[in-house]
ZADO-1210 file (C-alpha; in nm, 4 decimals, padded with zeros to 6 digits):
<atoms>
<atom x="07.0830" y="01.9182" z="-03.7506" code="UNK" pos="1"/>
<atom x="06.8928" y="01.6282" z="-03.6318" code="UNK" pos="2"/>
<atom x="06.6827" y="01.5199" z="-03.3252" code="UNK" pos="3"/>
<atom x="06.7530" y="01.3000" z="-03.0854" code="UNK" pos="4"/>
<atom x="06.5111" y="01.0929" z="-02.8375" code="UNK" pos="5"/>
<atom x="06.6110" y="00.8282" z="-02.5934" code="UNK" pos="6"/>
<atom x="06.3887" y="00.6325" z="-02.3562" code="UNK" pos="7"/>
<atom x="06.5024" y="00.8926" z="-02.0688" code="UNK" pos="8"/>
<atom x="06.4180" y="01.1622" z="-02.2954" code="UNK" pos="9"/>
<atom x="06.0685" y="01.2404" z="-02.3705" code="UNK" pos="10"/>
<atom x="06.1172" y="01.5346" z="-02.5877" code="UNK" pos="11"/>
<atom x="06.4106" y="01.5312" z="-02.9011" code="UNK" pos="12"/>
<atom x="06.7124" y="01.7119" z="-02.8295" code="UNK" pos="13"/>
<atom x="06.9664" y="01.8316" z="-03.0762" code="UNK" pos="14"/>
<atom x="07.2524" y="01.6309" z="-03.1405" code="UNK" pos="15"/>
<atom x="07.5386" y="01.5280" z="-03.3605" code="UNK" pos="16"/>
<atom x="07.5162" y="01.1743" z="-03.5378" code="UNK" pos="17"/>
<atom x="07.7907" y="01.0573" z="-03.7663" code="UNK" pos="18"/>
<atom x="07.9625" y="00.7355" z="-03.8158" code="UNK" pos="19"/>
<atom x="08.1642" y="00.6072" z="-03.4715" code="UNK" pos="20"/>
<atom x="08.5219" y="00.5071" z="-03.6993" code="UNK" pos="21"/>
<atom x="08.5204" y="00.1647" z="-03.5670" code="UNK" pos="22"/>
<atom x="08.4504" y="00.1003" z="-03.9268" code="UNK" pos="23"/>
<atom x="08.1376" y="-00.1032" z="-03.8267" code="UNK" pos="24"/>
<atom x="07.7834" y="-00.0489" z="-03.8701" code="UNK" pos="25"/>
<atom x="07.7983" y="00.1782" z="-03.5409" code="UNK" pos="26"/>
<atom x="07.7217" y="00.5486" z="-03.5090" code="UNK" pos="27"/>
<atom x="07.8220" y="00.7986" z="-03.2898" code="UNK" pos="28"/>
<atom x="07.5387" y="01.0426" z="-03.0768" code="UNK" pos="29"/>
<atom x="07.6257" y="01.3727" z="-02.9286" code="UNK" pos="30"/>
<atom x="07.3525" y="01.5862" z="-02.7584" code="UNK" pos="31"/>
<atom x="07.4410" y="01.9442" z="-02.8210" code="UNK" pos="32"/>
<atom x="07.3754" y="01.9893" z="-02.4360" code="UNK" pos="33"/>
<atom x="07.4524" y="01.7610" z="-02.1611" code="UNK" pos="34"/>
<atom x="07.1725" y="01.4327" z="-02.1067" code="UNK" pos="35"/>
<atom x="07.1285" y="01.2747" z="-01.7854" code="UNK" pos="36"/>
<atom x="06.9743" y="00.9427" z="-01.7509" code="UNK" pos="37"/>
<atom x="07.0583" y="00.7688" z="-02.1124" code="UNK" pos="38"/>
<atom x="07.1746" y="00.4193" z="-02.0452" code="UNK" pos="39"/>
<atom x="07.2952" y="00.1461" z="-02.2414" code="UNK" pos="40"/>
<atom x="06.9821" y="-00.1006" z="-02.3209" code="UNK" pos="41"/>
<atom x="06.7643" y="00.2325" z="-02.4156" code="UNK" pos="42"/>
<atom x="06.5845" y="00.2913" z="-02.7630" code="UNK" pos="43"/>
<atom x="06.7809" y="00.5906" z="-02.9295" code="UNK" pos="44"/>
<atom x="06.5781" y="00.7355" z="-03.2312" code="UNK" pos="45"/>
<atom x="06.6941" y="00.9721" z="-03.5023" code="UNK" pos="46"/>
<atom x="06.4356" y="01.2442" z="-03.6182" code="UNK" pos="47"/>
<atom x="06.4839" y="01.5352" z="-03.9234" code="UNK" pos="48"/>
<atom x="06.5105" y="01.8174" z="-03.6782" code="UNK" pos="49"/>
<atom x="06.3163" y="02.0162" z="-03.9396" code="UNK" pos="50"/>
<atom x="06.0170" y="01.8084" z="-03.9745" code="UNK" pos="51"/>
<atom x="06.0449" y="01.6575" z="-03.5722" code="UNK" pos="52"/>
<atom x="05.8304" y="01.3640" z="-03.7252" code="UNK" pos="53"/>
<atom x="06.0411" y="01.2274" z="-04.0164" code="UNK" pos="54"/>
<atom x="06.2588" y="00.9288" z="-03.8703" code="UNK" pos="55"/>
<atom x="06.6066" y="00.9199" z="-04.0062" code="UNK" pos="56"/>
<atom x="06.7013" y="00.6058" z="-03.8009" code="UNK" pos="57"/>
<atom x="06.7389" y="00.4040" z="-03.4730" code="UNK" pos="58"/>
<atom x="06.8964" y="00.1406" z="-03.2805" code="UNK" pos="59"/>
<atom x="06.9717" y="00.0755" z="-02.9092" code="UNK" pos="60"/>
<atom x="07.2294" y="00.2174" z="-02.7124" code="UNK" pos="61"/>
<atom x="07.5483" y="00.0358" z="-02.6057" code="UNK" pos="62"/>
<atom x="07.7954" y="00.2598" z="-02.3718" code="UNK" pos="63"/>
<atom x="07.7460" y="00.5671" z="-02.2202" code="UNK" pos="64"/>
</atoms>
C-alpha cells in the first residue's frame, strides 16, 4: 500500500499506483476513497505508506 498526496490534499491518502498501459513512462493513481479537488497541473507525490516519510516517487498530474 502506498500514500498518496496532491497539492489539494494536505494529508496522504491510500491509493493504488501501477503503470497506466499506454506503454509510456506514465502511471496510473487511484485513491482508495473518493478525492475532490485534484486537478491536472498539481504535484502528486508517492510515499511508503509504512514509513509516511519515505518517497517512492512523483510527478505532476495530467487528467482527472
Amino acid at each position: 500500500m502506498t500514500g498518496v498526496q496532491t497539492c489539494a490534499l494536505p494529508i496522504l491518502r491510500p491509493a493504488t499506483v501501477r503503470r497506466d498501459g499506454s506503454g509510456g513512462a506514465g502511471w496510473r493513481v487511484v485513491f482508495d476513497e473518493p478525492e475532490f479537488g485534484v486537478s491536472p497541473g498539481q504535484a502528486c507525490v508517492i510515499y511508503d505508506a509504512a514509513s509516511g516519510s519515505r518517497v517512492l516517487g512523483g510527478g505532476f498530474i495530467t487528467r482527472g
